[in-house]
N, C-alpha and C positions, 0 to 999 in steps of 0.2 A: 594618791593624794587628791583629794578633789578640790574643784576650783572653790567653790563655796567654803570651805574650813579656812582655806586659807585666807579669800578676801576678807572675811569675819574679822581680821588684825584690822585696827584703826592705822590709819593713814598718818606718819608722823611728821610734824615741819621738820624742813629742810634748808639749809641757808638758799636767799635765792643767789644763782651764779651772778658774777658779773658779766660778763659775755656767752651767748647761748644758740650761737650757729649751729647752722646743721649740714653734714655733707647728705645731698642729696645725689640722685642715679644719673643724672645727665648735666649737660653744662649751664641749662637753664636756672640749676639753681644756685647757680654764682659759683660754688664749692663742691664740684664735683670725685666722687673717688677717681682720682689716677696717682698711681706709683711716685714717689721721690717727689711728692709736691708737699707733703705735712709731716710733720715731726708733733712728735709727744714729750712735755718737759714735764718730769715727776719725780718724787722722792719715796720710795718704796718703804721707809718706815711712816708715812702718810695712808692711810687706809683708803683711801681713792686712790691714790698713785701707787699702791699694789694693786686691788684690783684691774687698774689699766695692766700693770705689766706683765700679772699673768694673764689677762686677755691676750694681750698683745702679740704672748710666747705661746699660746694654744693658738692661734691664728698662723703663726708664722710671717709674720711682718717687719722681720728685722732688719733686709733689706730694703723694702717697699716703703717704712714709716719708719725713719730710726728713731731713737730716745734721748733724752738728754739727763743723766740722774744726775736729780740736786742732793746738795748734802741731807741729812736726817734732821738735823737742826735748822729750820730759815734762819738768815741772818739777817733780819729788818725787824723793826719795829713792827707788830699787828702781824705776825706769823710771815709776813711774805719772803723772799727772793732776790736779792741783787742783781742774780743774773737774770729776772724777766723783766725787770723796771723796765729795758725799750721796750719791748714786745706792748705793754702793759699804755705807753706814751704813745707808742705808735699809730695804739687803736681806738685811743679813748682823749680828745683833746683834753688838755688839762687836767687829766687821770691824778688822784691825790690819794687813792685807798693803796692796802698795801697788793704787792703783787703775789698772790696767790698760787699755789700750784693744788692740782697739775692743770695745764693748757696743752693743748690743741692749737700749734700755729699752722701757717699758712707762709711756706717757705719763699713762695711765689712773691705774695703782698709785702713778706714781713708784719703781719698782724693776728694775731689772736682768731680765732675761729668759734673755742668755747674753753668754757672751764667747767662747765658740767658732765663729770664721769661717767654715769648712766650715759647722755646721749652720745658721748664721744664714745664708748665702748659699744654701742648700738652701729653706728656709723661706720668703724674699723669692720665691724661685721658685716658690711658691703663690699670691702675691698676683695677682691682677685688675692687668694691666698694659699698658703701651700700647708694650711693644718690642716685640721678633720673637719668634721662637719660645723656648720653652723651654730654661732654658739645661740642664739635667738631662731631655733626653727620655727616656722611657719604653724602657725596654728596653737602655739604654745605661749603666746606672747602674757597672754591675760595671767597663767603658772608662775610663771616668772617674775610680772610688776608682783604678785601678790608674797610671792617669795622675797622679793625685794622691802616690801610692809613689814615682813614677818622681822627680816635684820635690823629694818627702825626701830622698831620695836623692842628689842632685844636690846640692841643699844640705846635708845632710851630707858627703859627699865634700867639698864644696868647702874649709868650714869645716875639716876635718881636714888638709889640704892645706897649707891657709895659715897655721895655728897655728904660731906660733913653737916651740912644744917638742916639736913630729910629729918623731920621726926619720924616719931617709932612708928604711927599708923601710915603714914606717908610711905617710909622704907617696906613696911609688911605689904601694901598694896603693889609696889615696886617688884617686888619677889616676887610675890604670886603671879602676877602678870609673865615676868620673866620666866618661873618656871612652866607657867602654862604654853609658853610659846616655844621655850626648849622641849617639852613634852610630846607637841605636835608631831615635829620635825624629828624627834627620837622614832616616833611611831612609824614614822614614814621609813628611816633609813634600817630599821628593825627587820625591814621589808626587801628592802630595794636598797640596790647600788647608790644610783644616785637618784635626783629629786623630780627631773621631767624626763616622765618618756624614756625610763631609762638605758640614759646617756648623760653623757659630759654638756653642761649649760652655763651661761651665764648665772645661773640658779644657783649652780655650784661653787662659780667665784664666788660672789657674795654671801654666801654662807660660809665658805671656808675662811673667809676675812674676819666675816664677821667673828668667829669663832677663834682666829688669832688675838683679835682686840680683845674678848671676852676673858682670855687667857692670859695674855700678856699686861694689861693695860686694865681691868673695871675690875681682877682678882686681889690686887694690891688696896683695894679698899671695900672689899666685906670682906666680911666674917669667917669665920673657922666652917661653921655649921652652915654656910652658905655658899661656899664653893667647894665642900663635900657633896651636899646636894647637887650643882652645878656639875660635879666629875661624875656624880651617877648615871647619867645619859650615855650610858658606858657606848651605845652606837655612834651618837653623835662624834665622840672621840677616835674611834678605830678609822670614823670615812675620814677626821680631820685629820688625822697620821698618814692616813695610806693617800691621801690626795700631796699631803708635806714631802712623801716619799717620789714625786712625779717631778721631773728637772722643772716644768711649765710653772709648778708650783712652788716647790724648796729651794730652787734656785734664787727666788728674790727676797727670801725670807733674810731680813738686818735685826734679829732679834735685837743685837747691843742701839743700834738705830732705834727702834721702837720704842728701846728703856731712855735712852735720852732723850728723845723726842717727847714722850711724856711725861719722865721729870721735869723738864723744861717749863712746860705748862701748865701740870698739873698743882693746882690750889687745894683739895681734899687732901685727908687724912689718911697716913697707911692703918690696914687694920690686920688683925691675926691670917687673914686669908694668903696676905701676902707670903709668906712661906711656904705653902703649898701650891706650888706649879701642876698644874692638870696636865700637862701633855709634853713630852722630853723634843721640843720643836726640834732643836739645834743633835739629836739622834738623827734625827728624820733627813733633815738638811744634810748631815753625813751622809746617810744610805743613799739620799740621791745625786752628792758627789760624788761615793765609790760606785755606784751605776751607768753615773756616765762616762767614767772611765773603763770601763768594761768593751 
């Protein structure tokens, strides 16, 4: 897959964080990685707060960084957290927005470190750990953000798609876009294992997320004929099962979490898609129960 196909995906907004530390390599930068000093607070039917957890579990950090999982539902006004309201007070005089997950504390201060996913899973990728390789290798950085464009993407398209008040030319540009960028990524894995350099990557989080949301969550609002086409990327699906089938991965999988969590919120329309599920997640999650008990 080359770099250029993929930057070609437009860059899509992003909320900006409320706090956006960074651990850096030595103590000069205020927040350095050492062991038992940060904790991660997330909620795995949140699509950042999976992402962190299978980072987290492909790194092996579960002694070094423990977790804190919040329920599937926030319980506050504006999406946040009860349980991070200090953290959230602690770091921010006078803090009034809601408290957010997932965060990045700092066990040491008792303060927030970040809320942005991307950097915090870049960062954990420093620590002294006991998975495999690097999920950000060296020299593939550029692969990877571009991989990262390609999942805004997708979820934006999706989201535009499925809104109730998209009109028809709006909705059709929506698809196209989206299927153009499922296409890409089809061609790629038609090929190859996985997306960089193949091996296992942050590439690979992020797509596989991506690709639960797309399934779980933006299928309940198109069409019949729209998430038939969607299940045709017949590769896309086989990596999304056999990655679901990896403890790293189907072990965090709260599909019932995810359908609440976006009932919850969600203001669109169900449409005929919704009865055709793409991918038997909650198999998967089995095989990689009966696995680890092997």
């Amino acid at each position: 897959m080359s770099i250029t196909s993929l930057a070609a995906v437009p860059s899509v907004h992003r909320a900006c964080p409320v706090f956006r530390g960074r651990i850096g390599q030595d103590a000069r930068s205020g927040h350095y990685a050492v062991p038992h000093r940060y904790r991660l607070h997330l909620s795995t039917a949140c699509p950042d707060g999976l992402r962190l957890a299978v980072g987290h579990s492909l790194l092996g950090l579960d002694a070094g960084c423990p977790v804190t999982v919040l329920p599937a539902v926030p319980d506050c006004p504006g999406g946040g957290h009860a349980a991070l309201r200090p953290l959230y007070e602690a770091s921010a005089h006078h803090y009034t927005g809601p408290a957010l997950a997932p965060v990045l504390s700092d066990d040491w201060s008792g303060r927030i470190v970040s809320t942005e996913a991307r950097d915090i899973l870049r960062d954990l990728d420093r620590f002294p750990h006991e998975g495999g390789a690097a999920l950000y290798p060296s020299g593939q950085e550029s692969v990877i953000e571009a991989v990262e464009a390609m999942c805004d993407a997708i979820e934006e398209a999706a989201q535009c798609a499925g809104r109730a008040d998209t009109g028809p030319v709006e909705r059709a540009a929506a698809l196209d876009a989206l299927f153009d960028t499922l296409g890409r990524l089809e061609n790629r894995l038609t090929e190859e294992e996985y997306l960089v350099d193949d091996r296992l990557t942050a590439a690979d989080v992020e797509l596989w997320v991506t690709l639960v949301q797309l399934d779980m969550v933006h299928r309940c609002h198109l069409d019949a004929s729209a998430v038939h086409r969607i299940a045709a990327h017949r590769a896309l699906w086989v990596y999304a099962g056999r990655l679901a089938a990896r403890p790293a991965f189907g072990r965090h999988l709260d599909l019932e979490g995810i359908s609440r969590r976006h009932h919850g919120r969600c203001q669109g329309l169900e449409a005929a898609g919704a009865a055709v599920q793409i991918l038997d997640w909650a198999g998967r999650a089995a095989d990689t129960e009966d696995a680890s008990r092997r």
